[in-house]
C-alpha positions in Angstrom: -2.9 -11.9 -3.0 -4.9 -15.2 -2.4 -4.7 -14.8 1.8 -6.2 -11.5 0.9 -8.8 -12.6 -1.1 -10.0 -15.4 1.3 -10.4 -13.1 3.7 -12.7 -10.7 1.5 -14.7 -13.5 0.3 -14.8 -14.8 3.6 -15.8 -11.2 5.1 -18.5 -11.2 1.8 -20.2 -14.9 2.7 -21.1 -14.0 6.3 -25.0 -13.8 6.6 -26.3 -11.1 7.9 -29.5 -11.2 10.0 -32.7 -8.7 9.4 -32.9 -8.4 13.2 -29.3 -7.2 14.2 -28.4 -5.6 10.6 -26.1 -2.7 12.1 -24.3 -4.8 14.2 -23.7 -7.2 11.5 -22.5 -4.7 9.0 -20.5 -3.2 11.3 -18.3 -6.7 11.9 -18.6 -7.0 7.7 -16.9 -3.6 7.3 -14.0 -4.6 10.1 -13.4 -7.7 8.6 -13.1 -6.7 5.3 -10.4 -3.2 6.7 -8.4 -5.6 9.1 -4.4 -6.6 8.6 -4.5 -10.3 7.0 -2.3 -10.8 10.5 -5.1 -10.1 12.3 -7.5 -12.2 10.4 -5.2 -15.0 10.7 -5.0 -14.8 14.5 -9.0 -14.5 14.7 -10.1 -17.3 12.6 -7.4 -19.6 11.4 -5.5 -20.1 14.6 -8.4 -20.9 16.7 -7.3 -23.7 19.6 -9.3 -26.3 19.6 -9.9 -30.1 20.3 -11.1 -32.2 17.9 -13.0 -35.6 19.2 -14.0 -38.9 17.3 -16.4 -40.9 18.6 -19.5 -42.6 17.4 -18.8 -41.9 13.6 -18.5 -38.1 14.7 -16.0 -35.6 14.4 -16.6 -32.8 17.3 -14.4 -29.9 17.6 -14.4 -28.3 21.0 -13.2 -24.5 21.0 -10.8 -24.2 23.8 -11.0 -20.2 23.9 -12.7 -17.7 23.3 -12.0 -14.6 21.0 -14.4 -11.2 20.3 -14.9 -12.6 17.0 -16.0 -16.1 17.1 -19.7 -15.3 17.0 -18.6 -14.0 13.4 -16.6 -17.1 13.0 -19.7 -19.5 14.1 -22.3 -17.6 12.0 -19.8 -18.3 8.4 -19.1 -21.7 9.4 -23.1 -22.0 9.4 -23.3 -20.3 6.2 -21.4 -22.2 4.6 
């Protein structure tokens, strides 16, 4: 019950731009319909490298998935 409701609040806190609206309700309504395997494989098991360096933490995506534009636009929501 809580995986499911992470990923309906999640699907619920991404912003959604005046400018490409449609588009952005149309990744809302997916997100919110798909399998909590799916979300899992889309935004929690993203590879990536983190770096320290400078009194910085960077993480480096190391690939690419259809919905990490989604994924980019909640991390800078929240």
């Amino acid at each position: 019950s809580l995986a499911w409701t992470l990923k309906a609040w999640c699907a619920l806190l991404v912003p959604i731009s005046p400018r490409w609206a449609d588009k952005h309700n149309g990744e809302r309504r997916l997100m919110l319909r798909m399998e909590f395997r799916t979300f899992r494989q889309a935004f929690i098991e993203i590879p990536c490298q983190i770096v320290k360096g400078a009194r910085q933490v960077r993480w480096r995506i190391l690939a690419w998935n259809p919905w990490l534009g989604l994924f980019l636009r909640l991390d800078a929501a929240l």
